[in-house]
N, C-alpha and C positions, 0 to 999 in steps of 0.2 A: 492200483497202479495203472498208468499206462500201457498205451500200446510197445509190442519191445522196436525197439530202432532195425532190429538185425532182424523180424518180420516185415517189416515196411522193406526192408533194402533188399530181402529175397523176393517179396512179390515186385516192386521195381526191374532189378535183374532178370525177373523170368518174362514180364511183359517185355523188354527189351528187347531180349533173343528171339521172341515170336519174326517181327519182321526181322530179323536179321538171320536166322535159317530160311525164310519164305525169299531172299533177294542172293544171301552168298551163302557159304558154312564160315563165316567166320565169326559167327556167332558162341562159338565154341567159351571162352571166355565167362563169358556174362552166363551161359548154361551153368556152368561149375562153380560160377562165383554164387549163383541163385541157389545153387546145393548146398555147397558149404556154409552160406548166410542162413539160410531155412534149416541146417540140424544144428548149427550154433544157436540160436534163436531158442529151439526147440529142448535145448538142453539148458540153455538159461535159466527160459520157465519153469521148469522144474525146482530150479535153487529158490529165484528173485519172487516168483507170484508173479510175473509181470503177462500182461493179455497179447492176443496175437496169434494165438496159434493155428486157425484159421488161415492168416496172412501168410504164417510160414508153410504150413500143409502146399497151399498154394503156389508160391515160389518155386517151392521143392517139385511139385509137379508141373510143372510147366519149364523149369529148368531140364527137368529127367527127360519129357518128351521131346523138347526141340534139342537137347542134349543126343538124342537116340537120331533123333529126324539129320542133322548134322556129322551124322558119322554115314549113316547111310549115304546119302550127298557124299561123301568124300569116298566110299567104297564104290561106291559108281559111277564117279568120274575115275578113277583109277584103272576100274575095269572096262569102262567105253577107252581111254587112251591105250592102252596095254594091248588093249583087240583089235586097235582100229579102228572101231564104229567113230572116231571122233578123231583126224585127223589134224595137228595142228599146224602141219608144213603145208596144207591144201591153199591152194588160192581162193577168196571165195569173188575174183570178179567175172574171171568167168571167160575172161579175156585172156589171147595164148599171144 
């Protein structure tokens, strides 16, 4: 058998989210889709025989870390705006 399609689409989805935590969090999406595609995959294989799982191991982690990486990013801009460390009413020209 082939490679499974739903291993290919979880390591896809998880290379995605790399720059997409590394620029915003809103990479969030393609994290969970890369999870969900890699234990679907993984529990196929088990029925079909089909190869991949490699592929989905992959996904799944790479999904779980920029998954993890993206929560943090969002727990701390929450917590800079909420303290003030990150002011969004400030002007930044400088000029009064």
């Amino acid at each position: 058998m082939g490679k499974s399609g739903f291993a290919i689409t979880s390591l896809v989805l998880g290379i995605i989210s790399i720059p997409g935590v590394i620029f915003s969090f809103l990479d969030i999406p393609f994290s969970v889709l890369a999870i969900v595609f890699g234990l679907v995959a993984l529990n196929k294989m088990k029925t079909d025989g089909s190869d991949g799982k490699g592929l989905a191991i992959a996904g799944i982690a790479m999904g779980a870390i920029t998954l993890f990486l993206a929560i943090i990013m969002v727990l701390l801009a929450i917590f800079a705006i909420s303290t003030g460390l990150y002011n969004l009413n400030a002007s930044t020209s400088g000029f009064q």
